[in-house]
N, C-alpha and C positions, 0 to 999 in steps of 0.2 A: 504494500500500500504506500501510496506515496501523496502529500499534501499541494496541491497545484496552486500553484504562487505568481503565476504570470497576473503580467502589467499591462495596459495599453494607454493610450489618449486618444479621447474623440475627435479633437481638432488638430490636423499636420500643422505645428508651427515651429519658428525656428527656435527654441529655445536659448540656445545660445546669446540670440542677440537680445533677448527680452531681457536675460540677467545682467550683461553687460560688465560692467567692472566697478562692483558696491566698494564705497567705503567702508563697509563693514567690513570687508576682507586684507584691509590693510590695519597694524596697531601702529598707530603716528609714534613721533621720538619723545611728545612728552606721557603718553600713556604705555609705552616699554620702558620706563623709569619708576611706573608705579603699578605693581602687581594690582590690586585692585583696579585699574582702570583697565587695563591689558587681560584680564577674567570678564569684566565685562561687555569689552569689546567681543570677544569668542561669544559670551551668553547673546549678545544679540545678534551674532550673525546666525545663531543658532533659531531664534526664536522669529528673524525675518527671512534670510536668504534660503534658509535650508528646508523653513518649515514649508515655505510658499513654492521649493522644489518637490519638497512630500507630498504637498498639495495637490500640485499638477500631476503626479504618479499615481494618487489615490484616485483623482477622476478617471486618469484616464485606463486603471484598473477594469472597474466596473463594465463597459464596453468588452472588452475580447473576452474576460471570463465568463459573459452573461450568456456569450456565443460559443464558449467551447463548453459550458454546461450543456448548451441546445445539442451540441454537437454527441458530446461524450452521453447526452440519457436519450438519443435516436428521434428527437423533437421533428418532427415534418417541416417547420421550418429553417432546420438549421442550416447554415451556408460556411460549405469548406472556404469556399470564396472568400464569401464577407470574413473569414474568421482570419484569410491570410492581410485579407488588406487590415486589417486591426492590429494583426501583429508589426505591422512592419510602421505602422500609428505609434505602437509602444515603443518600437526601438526610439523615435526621433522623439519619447516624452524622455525617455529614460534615459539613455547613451547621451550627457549635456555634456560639453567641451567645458562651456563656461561655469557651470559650479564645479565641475574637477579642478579648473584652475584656481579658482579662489578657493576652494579646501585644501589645494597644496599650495601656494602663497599662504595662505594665514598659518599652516602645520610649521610650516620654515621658521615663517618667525618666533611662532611658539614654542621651536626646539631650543631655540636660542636662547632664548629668554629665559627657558628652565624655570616654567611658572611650580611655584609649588603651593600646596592646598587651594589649587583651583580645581573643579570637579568639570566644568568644561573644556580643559585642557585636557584631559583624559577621554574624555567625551567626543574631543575632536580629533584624537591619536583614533580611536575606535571608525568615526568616519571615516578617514584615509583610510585606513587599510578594507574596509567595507566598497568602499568606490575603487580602490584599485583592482580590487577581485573582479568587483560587476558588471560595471560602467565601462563601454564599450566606446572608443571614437573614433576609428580606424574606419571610415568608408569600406572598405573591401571587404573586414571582417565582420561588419556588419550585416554586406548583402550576403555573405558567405551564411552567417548565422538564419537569418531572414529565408534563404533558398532549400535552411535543412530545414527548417522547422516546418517548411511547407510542405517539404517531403513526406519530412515525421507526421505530420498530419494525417496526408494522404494515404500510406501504412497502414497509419495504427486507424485507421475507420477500416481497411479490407479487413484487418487483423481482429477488430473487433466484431464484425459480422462473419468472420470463420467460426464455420460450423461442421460435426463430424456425423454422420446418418448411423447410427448403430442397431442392428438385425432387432436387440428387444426393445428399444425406444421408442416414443410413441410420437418424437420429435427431437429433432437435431441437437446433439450437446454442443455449448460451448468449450473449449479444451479446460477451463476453469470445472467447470461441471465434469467432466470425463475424469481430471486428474480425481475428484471425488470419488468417481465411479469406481476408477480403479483400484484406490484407496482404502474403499469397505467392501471392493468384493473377497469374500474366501475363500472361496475355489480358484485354487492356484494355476488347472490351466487355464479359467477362464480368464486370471489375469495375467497370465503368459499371451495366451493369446489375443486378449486387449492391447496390450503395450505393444506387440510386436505389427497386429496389423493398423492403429489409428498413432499411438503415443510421439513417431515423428512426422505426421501429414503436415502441422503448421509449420516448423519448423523449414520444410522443403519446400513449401508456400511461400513463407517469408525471401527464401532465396529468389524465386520463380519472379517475387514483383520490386525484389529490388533493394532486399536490404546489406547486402555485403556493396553493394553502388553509397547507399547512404554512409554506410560508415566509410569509406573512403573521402569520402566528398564533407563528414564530421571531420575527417582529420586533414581533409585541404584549410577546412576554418580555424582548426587550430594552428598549421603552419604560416599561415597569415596572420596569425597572433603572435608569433613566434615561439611556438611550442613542437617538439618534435611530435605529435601524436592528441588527438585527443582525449585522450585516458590521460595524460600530464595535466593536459590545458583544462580541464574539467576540475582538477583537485583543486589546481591555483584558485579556479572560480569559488570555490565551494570555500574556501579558506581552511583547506585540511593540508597537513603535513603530507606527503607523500613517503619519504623515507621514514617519517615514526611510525605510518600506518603501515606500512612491507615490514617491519621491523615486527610490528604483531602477529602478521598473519604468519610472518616465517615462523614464531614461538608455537603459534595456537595450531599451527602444521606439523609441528614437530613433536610437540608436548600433550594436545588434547586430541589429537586424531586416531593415534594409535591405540588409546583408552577406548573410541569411539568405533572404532573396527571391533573390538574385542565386545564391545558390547549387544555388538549389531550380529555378532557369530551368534552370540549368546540366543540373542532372540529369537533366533531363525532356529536353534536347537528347542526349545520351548514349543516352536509350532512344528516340527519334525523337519525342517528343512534344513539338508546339511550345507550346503552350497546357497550364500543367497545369491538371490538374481537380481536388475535392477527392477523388474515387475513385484518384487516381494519388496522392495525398501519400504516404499510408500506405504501399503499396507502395515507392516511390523512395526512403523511410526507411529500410523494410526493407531493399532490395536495396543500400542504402549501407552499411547501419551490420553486417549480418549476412548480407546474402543469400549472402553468398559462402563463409562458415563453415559455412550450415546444413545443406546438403547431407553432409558433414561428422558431423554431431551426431546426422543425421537415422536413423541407424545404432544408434542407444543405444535401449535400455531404457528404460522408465518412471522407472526406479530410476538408471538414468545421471547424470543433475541432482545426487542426490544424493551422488555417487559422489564427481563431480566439484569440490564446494564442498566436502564435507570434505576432499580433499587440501589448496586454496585453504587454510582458517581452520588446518589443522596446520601449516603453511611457516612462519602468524605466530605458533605456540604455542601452538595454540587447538584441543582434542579434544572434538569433538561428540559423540560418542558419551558420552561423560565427564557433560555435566551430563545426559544421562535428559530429554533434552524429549520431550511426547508431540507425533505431529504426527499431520497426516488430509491426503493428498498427490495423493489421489484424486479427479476429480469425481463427480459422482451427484447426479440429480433435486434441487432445493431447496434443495440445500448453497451457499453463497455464494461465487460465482464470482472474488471479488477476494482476493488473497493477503493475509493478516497475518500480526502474531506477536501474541500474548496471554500478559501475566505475572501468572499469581494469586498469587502467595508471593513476592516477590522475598529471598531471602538474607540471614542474618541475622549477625550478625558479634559480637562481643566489642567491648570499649573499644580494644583493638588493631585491632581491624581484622580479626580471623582465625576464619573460617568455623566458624560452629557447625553441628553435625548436626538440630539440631531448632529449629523448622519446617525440613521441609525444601522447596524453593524448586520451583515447577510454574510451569512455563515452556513453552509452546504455540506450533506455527504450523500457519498452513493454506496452503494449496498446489493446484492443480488440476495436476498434473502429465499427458500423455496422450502419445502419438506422433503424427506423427511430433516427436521431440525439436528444440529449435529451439537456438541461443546465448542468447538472449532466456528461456527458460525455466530456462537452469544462471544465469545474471544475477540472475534474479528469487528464486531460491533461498536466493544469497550475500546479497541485499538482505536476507529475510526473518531468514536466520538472522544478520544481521550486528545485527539488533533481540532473539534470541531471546541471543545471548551476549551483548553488550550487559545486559542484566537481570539474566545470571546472573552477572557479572562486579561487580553493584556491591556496594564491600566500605566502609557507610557504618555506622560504629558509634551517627553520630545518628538514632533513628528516623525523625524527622519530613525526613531528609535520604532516607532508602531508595526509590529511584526513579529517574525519570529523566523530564526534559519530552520535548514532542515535536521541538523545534529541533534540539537534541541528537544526538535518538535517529537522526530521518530523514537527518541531515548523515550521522553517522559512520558511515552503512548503505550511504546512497549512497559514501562516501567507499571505504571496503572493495570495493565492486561496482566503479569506478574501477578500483583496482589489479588485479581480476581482471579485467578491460576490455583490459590490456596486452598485447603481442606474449609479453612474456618467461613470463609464465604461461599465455597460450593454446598456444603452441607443446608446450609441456610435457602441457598437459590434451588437446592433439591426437593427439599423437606417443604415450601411455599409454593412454588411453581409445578413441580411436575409431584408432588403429593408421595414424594419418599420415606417412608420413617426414617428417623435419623440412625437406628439399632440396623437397621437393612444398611445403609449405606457406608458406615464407617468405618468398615473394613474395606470395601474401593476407594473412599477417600483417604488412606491411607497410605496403599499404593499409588494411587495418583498422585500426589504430593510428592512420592518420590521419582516418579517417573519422568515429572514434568522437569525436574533438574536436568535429566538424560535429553529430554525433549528441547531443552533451554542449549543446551550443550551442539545437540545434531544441527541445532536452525540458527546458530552461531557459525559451524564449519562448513554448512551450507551457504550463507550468504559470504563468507570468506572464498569458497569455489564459486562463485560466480565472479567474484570480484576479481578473481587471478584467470579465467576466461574471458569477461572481459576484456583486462587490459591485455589478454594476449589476441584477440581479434581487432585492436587496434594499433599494438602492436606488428601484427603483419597480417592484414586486411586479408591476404590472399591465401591463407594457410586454411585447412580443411577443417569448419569446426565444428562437425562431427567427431573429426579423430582427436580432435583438440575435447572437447567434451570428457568421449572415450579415456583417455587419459589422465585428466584429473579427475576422474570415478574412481579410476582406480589405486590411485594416489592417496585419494582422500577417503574413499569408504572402500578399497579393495572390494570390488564389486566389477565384474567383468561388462561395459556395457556395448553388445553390438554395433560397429559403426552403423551401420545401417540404420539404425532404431535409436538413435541418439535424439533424445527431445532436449536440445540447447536454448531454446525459445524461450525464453525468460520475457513475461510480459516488462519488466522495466528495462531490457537492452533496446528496447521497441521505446517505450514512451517516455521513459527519464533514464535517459542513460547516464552512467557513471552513477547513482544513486545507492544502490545494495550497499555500500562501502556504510552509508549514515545505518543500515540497519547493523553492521557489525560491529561500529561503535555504537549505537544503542545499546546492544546487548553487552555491552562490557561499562557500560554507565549504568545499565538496569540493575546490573552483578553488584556491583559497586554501590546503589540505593538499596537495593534491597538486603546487602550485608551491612549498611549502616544503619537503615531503619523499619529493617522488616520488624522488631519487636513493638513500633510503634500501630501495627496493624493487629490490633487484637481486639480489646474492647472497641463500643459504639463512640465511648468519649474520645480514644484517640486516635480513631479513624477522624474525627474533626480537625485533632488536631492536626494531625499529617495533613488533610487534605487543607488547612489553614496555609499551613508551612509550604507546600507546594505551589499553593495561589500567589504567597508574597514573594516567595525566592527564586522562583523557575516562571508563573506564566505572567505578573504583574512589570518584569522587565524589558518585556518586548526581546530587543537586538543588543540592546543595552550591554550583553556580558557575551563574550565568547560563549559557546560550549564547556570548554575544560573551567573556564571561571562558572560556570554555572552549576557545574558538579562538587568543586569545592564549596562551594555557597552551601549545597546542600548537603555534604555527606562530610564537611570538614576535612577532605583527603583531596590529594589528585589523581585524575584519573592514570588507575593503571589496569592491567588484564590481572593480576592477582586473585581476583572474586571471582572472575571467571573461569580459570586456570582448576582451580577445586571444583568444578561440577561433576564432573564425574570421582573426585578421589570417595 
């Protein structure tokens, strides 16, 4: 799942020349002689030049996402069209020449200057380095960016109306819905031979319209950026380390994978199978980490998911009904099979900090919800909405701070879905919702609990393999990546996977590429909250409080703090793999 953050403007103008060259972006030689006037010079270019650039970003948000909603839930009116000329509206709001230059003029002087206890001096080290990652002004890599994304578009709408016709269905799966299928069937050849005649058709789809072209033509944009590759030029954007995060994956390849083969043999001996296959993973995951709840869930309504995660977010103070998001929970023909959330308005506050009525804040998720209901379905719900309250929660009176990255977002989504992941809340959501006694149940909530660490563990070295596929299909665009696939299978889960039958199709290398990386540090931020304050999730009282402490230190910040500053904020450490590293000991 991934939170969609694009920007537009309604109206093509030049921005550049509207901003021009503020006095506010100069400190004269009598206010660099006196730290308070040269604090206040920063506060107001912050509170005119910057906020009246947020301004223009915020309107012109509204526009393209209103149209890639239409787009992404199969709306009759939605227009690939209209949605490319919006994006290319955004770049000219967003890409300004002239507030980059006046953020790096005023950052100059303020190196110099060595203001100390100004909070806008820190504030505007934080801008720079936020606009050097984002902000684009390069003509060429602009149209460069502009030409993929129209691509990307065009893709991921075939990609999302690929459908598979299956002998017992009574209508076409999406590969979202299929991975399911195959998932809980147990009959083992029937999911041999699931996987071997449908599990890579998209995959070979995706070639046939055109995406190993896209990703070459991703990594012309970034060499016009001056980046060897786009898997580089992506990280720079995203403001992630590149050699800290290789530096993990090499540990968490070396150190937690070989645990996780052993565990994965284990399993496959439990269901009689000596040799697993890659048709058996998925199932052996399922039947570990959920198989044993879903029977259970499998009793709810459509609407049950929903049921169930607003009790979840009210325990920690948090009333969904309250902020008015619209959602589309449904699937249907074309509509896009992968779950988000989407913020077009995020929340607009005062200098205190305290919620104004107008704009008011639209805040979006999609969802394929269907029966029969699974654990994995009310999971995936708490993730989505743990992004859509998240947005509506940030109470950042700097505009240029109203937001939120995606390190962030995916951490404290996963982190939330973690706590509802526990004995002490499923028992509750069992025993109200699906009418389990609690004497029936808590011996599987026993084992699930410990399962879910295993579980927490596989979808950790999971998005770590995708992530080191990735960057090797951008890497060398023209390498086979099927046998590329093939190969880290069997690296990472020693698991033999036919070339031919390789499902490498990962819905986000299709519509947010370079992205899987933010779920791998999720989960080692998630390791890391939930080893410093999983005790605080126990009683009713301090489920408030947590959820209090989550509200003021992770979502009332906006942009305000790094990632790695936002985890110390919370758990008083830095982030390392340490808490993760034990999941399986």
């Amino acid at each position: 799942m991934r939170l969609s953050n694009s920007v537009v403007v309604g109206v093509v103008v030049s921005i550049a020349l509207l901003v021009g060259c503020s006095s506010r972006s100069v400190i004269t030689g009598e206010e660099a002689n006196q730290p308070e006037l040269a604090c206040k010079k920063i506060a107001d270019f912050f509170s005119y030049d910057l906020s009246r650039y947020q301004e223009r970003v915020d309107d012109a948000s509204v526009s393209y996402q209103e149209e890639q909603w239409k787009v992404e839930t199969a709306a009759k009116d939605a227009s690939m069209k209209k949605m490319a000329f919006l994006f290319e509206t955004y770049q000219k709001a967003v890409y300004d020449q002239g507030i980059v230059d006046q953020v790096n003029r005023l950052s100059d002087q303020v190196e110099k200057l060595q203001l100390k206890d100004c909070v806008w001096a820190t504030r505007l080290k934080r801008v720079r380095n936020v606009f050097q990652a984002n902000i684009l002004t390069d003509p060429k890599v602009m149209a460069r960016e502009k030409e993929n994304q129209e691509w990307q578009d065009k893709l991921q709408k075939e990609s999302n109306a690929f459908r598979i016709t299956l002998p017992d269905e009574t209508e076409p799966l999406s590969m979202a819905l299929f991975s399911k299928k195959v998932a809980s069937t147990g009959d083992r050849a029937t999911r041999e031979s699931l996987y071997k005649s449908y599990g890579s058709l998209r995959a070979k789809k995706w070639l046939e319209v055109g995406f190993r072209d896209l990703v070459k033509s991703r990594n012309a944009e970034a060499q016009a950026a001056g980046f060897p590759d786009y898997y580089t030029y992506r990280f720079s954007r995203n403001l992630l380390d590149l050699n800290n995060y290789w530096s993990i994956v090499a540990e968490l390849k070396q150190k937690l994978a070989p645990k996780a083969q052993q565990v994965i043999k284990e399993l496959g001996t439990q269901h009689g199978i000596t040799k697993v296959e890659p048709w058996d993973l998925r199932y052996l995951r399922e039947q570990s980490s959920t198989g044993g709840l879903n029977p259970w869930f499998a009793q709810l309504s459509e609407t049950g998911p929903m049921d169930i995660a607003r009790k979840f977010y009210s325990e920690l103070g948090f009333d969904i009904d309250e902020y008015g998001f619209k959602t589309d929970l449904t699937p249907r023909p074309g509509k896009n099979t992968h779950a988000f959330a989407m913020a077009l308005v995020f929340p607009r506050t005062d200098t205190d900090g305290q919620l104004l009525r107008e704009p008011a804040a639209d805040i979006r998720f999609l969802a394929n919800l269907k029966k029969p209901v699974k654990w994995e379905d009310v999971s995936t719900l708490i993730h989505e909405l743990g992004h859509a309250i998240h947005a509506a929660e940030v109470r950042q009176p700097v505009a240029i701070f109203r937001g939120f990255d995606s390190v962030p977002t995916e951490s404290i989504a996963m982190a939330l879905e973690r706590f509802a992941n526990t004995a002490l809340f499923l028992g509750d959501a069992l025993t109200e919702f699906c009418k389990v006694p609690s004497r029936d149940s808590a011996t599987q909530l026993k084992r699930h609990a410990k399962t879910a660490r295993l579980e927490q563990a596989l979808t950790l070295l999971r998005q770590v393999m995708f992530s080191e596929f990735e960057r090797s299909i951008y890497t060398n665009p023209e390498s086979d990546y099927a046998e590329t696939w093939s190969k880290l299978s069997k690296e990472y889960w020693n698991i033999d996977v036919p070339v031919e039958n390789a499902d490498w199709d990962i819905e986000h290398f299709m519509m947010a590429p370079v992205y899987v990386e933010n779920y791998a540090l999720g989960i080692l931020t998630v390791e890391q909250v939930y080893d410093a304050l999983g005790n605080e999730y126990s009683s009713l009282s301090k489920k408030r409080l947590l959820g209090d402490r989550i509200r003021d230190t992770w979502f009332h910040p906006g942009t305000e703090f790094d990632y790695l500053q936002l985890v110390e904020n919370l758990t008083q450490k830095k982030l390392s793999a340490e808490a993760a590293l034990k999941l399986l000991d």
